[in-house]
BAFI-3210 file (N, C-alpha, C; in Angstrom, 3 decimals, decimal comma, padded with zeros to 6 digits):
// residues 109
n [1|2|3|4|5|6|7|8|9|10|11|12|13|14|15|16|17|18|19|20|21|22|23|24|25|26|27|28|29|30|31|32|33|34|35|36|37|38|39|40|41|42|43|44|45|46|47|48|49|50|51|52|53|54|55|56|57|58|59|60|61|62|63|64|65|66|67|68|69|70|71|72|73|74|75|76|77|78|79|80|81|82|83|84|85|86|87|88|89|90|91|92|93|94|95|96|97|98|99|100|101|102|103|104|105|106|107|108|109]
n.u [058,885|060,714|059,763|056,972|058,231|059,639|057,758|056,129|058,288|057,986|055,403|054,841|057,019|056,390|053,613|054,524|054,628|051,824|049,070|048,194|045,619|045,389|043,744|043,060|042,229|038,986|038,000|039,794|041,516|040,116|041,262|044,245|047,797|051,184|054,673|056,909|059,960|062,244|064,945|066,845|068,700|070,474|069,965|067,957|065,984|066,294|065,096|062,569|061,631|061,366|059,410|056,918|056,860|055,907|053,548|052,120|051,892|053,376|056,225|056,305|053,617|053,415|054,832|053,832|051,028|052,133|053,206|050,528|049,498|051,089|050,624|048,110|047,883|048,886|047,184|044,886|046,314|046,484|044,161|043,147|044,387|043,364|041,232|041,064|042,317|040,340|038,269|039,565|039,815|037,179|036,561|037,846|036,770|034,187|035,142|036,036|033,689|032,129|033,803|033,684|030,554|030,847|031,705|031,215|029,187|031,002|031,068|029,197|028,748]
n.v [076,846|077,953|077,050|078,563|080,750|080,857|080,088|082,223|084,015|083,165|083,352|086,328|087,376|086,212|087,463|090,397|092,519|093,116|095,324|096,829|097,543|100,531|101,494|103,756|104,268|104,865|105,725|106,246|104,332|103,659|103,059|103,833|102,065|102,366|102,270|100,793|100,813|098,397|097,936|094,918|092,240|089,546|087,097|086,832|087,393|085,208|084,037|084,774|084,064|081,186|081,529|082,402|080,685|078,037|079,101|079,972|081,844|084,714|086,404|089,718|090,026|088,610|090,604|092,509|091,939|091,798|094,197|096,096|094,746|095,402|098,635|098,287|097,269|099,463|101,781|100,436|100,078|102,894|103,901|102,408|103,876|105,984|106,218|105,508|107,841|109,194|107,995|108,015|110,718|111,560|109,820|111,619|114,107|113,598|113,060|115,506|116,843|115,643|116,291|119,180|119,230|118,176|120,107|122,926|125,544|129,020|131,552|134,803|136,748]
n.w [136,157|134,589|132,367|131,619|131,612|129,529|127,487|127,890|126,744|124,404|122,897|123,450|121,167|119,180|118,829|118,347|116,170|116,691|116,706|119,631|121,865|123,306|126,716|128,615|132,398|133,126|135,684|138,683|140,790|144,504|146,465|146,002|145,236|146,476|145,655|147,516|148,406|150,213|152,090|153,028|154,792|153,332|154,140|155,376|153,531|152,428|154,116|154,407|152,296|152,315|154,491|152,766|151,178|152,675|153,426|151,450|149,322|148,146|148,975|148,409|148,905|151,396|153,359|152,514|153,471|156,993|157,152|156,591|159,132|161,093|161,320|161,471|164,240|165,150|165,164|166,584|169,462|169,721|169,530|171,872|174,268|173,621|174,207|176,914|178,271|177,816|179,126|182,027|182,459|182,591|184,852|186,459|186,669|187,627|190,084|191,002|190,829|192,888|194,968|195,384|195,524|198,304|199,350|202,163|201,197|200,298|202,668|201,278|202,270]
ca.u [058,937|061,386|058,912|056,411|058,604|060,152|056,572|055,794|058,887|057,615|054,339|055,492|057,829|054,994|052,757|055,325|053,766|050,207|049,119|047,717|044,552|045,495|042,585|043,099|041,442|038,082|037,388|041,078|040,792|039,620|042,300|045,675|048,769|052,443|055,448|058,485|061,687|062,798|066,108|066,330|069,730|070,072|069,684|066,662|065,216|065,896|063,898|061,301|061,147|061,005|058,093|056,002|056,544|055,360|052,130|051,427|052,332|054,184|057,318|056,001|052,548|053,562|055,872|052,315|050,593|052,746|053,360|049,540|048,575|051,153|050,444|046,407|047,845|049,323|045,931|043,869|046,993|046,429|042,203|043,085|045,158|042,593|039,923|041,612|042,904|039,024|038,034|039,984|039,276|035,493|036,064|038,644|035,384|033,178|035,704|036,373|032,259|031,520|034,559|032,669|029,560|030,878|032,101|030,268|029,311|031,626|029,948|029,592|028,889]
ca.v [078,298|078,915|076,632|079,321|082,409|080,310|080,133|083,490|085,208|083,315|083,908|087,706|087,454|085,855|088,648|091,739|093,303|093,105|096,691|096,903|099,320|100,387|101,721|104,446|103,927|106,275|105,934|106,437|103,476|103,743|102,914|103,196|101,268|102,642|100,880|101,621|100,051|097,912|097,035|093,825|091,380|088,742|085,941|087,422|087,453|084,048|083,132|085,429|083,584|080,165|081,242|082,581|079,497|077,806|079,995|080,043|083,274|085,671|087,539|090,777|089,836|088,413|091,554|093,691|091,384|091,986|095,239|096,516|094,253|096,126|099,594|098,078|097,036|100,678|102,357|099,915|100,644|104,247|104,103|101,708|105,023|107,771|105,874|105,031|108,508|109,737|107,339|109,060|112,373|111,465|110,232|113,088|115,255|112,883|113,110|117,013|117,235|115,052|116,910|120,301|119,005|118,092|121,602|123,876|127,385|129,606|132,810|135,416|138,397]
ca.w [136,044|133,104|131,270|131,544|130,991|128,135|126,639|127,316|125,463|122,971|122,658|122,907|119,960|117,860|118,751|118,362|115,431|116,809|117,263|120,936|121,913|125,439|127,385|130,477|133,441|133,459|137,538|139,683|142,278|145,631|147,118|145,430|145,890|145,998|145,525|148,587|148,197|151,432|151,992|154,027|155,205|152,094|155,049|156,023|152,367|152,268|155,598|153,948|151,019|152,624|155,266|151,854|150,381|153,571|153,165|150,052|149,392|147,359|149,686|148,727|149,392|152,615|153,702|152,241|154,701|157,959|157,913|157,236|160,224|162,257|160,828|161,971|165,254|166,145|165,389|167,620|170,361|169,865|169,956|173,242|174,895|173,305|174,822|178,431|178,654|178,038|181,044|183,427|182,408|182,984|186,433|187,704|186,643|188,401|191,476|191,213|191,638|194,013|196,129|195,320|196,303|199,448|200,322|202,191|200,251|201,091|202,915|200,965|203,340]
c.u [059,636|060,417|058,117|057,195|059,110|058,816|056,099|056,425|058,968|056,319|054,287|056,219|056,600|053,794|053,531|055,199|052,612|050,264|048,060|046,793|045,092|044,205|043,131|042,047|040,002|038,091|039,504|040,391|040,745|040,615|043,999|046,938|050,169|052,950|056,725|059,042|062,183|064,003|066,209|068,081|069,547|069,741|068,640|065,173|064,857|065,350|062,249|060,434|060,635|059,730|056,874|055,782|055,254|053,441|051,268|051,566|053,135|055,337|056,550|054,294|052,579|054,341|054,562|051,367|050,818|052,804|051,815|049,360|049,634|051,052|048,800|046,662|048,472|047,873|045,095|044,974|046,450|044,927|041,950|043,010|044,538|041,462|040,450|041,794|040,602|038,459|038,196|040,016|038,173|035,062|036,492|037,479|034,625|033,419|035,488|034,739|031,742|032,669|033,828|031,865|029,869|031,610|031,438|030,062|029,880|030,763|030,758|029,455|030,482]
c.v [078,700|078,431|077,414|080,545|081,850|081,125|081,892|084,526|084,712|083,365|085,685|088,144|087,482|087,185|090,349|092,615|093,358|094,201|096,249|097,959|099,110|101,589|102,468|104,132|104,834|106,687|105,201|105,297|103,912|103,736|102,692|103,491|102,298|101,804|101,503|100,297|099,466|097,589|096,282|092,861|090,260|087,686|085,980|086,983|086,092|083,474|083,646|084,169|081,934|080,019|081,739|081,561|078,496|078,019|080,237|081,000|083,740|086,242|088,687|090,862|089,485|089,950|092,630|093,084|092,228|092,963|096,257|095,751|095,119|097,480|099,801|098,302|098,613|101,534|102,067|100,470|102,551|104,440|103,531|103,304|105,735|107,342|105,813|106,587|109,558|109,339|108,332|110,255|112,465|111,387|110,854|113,844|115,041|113,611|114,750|117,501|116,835|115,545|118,518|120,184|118,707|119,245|122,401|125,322|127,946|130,932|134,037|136,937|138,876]
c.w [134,747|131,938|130,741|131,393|129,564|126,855|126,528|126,700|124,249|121,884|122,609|121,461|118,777|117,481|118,729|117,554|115,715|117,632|118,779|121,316|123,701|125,839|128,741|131,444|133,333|134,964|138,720|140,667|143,545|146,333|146,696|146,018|145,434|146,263|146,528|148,535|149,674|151,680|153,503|154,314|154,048|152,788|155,304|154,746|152,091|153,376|155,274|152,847|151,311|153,984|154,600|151,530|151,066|153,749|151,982|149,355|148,361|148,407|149,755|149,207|151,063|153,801|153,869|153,572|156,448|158,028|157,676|158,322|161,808|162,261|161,263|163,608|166,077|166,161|166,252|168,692|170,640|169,855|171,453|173,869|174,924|174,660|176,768|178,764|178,755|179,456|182,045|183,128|182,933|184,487|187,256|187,404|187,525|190,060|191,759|191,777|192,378|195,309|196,057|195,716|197,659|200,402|200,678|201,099|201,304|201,534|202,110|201,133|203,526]
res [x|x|x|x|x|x|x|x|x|x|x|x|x|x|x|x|x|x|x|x|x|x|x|x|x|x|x|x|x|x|x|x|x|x|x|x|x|x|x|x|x|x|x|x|x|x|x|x|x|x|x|x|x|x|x|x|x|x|x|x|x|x|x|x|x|x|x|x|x|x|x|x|x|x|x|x|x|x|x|x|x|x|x|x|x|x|x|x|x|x|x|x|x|x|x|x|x|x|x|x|x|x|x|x|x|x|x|x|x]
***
């Protein structure tokens, strides 16, 4: 690792007069990323850092990982609930007309 930052502050240096064309984006991406600040236990960081490694991983890639999949897993929870709570709406209707149907008409003389 320092081998490679070595090399690259000095391949930087070398190139530090070389004017640079920078280029804006034309098309805003589809989906863009912000950056939020976590604060985490330093014990923690290092259990982080040794179950990225583990994985292959980056930390913040892994951290980006985990918390969309539970940020996924509250939406499916909450489409479970929408959907369950539709259910039984459908068959208290069901019930409410098949107890109507079984009432006589009331007279209306």
């Amino acid at each position: 690792m320092d081998d490679r930052l070595e090399q690259a502050a000095l391949d930087a240096e070398a190139a530090r007069d070389v004017d640079v064309e920078w280029k804006r984006h034309q098309v805003p991406p589809r989906n863009p990323s912000a950056v939020y600040s976590v604060r985490i236990p330093v014990d923690r960081i290092e259990q982080l850092r040794r179950v990225a490694e583990e994985r292959g991983m980056q930390p913040t890639a892994l951290m980006r990982t985990w918390v969309l999949a539970q940020l996924d897993a509250i939406d499916d929870e909450e489409r479970e609930r929408q959907q369950e709570w539709e259910r039984e709406v459908l068959l208290t209707m069901a019930r409410l007309k098949e107890l109507l149907d079984e009432q006589p008409l009331a007279d209306t003389a």
